[in-house]
N, C-alpha and C positions, 0 to 999 in steps of 0.2 A: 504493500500500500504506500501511495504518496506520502513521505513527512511534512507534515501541514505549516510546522512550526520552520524547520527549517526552509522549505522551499518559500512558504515567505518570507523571509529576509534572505535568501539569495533573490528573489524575483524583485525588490524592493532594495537593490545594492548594500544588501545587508546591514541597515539601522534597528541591532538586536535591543537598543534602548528604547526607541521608537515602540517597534512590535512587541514586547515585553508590556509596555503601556498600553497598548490595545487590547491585549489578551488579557492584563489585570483587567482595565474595566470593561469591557464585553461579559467576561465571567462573572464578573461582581453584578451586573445588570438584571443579569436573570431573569431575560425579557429576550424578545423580536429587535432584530439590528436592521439599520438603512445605513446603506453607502452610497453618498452621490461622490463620483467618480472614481473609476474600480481599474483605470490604467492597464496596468498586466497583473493583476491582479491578485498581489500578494498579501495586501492587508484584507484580502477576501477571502484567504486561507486563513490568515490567524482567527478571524469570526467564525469558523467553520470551527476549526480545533474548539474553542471555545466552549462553541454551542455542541458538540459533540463530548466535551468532556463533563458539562453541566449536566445536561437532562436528552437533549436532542426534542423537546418539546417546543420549541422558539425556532423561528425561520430567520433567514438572510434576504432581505433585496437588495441586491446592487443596480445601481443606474449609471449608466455612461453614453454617449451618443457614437464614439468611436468613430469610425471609417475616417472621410477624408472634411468631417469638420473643422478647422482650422481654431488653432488656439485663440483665445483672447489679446487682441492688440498683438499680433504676431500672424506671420507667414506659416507658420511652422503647423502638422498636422498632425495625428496618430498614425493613422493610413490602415489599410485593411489586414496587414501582415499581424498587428497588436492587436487588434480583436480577436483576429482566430486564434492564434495564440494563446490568450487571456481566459478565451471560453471553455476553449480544449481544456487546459489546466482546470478551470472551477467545474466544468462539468465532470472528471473524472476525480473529482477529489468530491463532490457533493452524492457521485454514486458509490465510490466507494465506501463514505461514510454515512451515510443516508439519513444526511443535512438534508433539511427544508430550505431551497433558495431558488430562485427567480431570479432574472435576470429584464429589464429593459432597455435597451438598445435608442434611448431619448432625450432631451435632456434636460435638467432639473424641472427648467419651468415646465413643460410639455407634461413630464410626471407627476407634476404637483396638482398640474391643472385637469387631470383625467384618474386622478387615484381613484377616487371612490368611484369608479369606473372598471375598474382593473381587477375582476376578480380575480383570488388564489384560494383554487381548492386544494384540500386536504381531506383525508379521508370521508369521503363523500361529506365534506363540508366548507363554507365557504368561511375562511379562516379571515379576520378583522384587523386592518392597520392598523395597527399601534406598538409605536416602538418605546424602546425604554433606554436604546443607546442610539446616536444619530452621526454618524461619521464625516463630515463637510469636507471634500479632497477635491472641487472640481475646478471653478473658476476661482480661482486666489484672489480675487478685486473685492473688496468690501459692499459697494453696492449689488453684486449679487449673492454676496455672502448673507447679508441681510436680507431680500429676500428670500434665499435658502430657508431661513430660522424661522424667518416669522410663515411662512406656508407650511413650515412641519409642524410649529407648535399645537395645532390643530390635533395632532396625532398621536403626538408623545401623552407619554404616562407621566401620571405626575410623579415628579422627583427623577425624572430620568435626564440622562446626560447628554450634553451635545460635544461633540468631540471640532474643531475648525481645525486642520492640520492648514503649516505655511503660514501662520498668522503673522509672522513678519514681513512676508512678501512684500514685494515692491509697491503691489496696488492694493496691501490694506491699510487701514488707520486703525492704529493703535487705541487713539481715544475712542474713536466711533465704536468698537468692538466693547469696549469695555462698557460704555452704555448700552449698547443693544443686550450685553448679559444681563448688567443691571435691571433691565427694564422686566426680563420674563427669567429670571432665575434667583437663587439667594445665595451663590456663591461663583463665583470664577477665580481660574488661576490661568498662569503661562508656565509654562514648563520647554525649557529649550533640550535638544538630543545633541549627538554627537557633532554633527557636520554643523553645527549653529543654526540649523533650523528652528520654529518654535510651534507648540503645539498650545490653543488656550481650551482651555477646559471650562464649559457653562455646567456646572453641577445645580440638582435642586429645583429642574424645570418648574413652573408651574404651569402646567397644562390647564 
């Protein structure tokens, strides 16, 4: 069988600090995970390990638009090779562990705007959005980041986590971010990894 924990931090140029902080709070969640942006998809393995070493009772969605949509304020693209890729891996990692995970091929807004649209069966039943860990990896700009948050809080459970990887990025604000947790959370932090990335952590949702 695939090693879940390793192959994602090789898939993920290996930030075992990073993935180590995923895998703590995914597990500690003990709920349904959302990943908006699932790249090659290694921090979609360590939710897999996760949910697989919890209960296997809690599903995965990831959401990414892939193919040849072009980055934000950039030339640059995925392109089709990182999708198949990406699938290949989560799907043979979600059969060999028999993860509950979906995947949609959209992006953020398009998913937000057609969720409760979107049914996911499960044993001849139609299993209900709502997460309790929410992973933000897509467009790194603050103005879609804040949309991101405020379309999921809709969903989340209360007291559940939102996770913003990149929150130093070039196109976020530091202050803006720290009000938008303010506003629908009762606690935030920043936590930097190894390569000087930073990850802010919204704890405490209130749904």
């Amino acid at each position: 069988m695939i090693n879940l924990l390793q192959t994602g931090q090789s898939v993920c140029n290996n930030h075992p600090d990073m993935m180590a902080l995923l895998y703590k709070m995914s597990y500690a969640a003990n709920g349904n995970i959302l990943e908006i942006g699932t790249d090659r998809g290694g921090s979609a393995l360590v939710f897999m390990q996760a949910l697989f070493d919890r209960d296997k009772k809690h599903y995965l969605v990831t959401v990414d638009p892939w193919g040849n949509k072009p980055y934000p304020r950039s030339d640059g693209c995925y392109g089709d090779d990182r999708e198949r890729a990406a699938m290949l891996l989560m799907a043979q990692a979600g059969a060999e562990y028999n993860i509950r995970w979906c995947h949609y091929r959209m992006t953020a807004h398009d998913f937000f705007a057609h969720v409760q649209q979107l049914g996911y069966w499960h044993d001849r039943a139609l299993l209900e959005y709502r997460w309790s860990l929410v992973f933000l990896d897509g467009e790194h700009i603050f103005d879609s980041v804040e949309k991101e948050v405020k379309a999921v809080l809709p969903f989340m459970k209360c007291g559940g986590v939102i996770i913003i990887d990149n929150a130093n990025h070039g196109g976020q604000d530091r202050d803006k971010l720290i009000k938008l947790a303010e506003s629908c959370a009762t606690d935030y932090s920043f936590i930097n990894y190894s390569d000087g990335d930073e990850i802010m952590l919204i704890q405490g949702v209130n749904a």
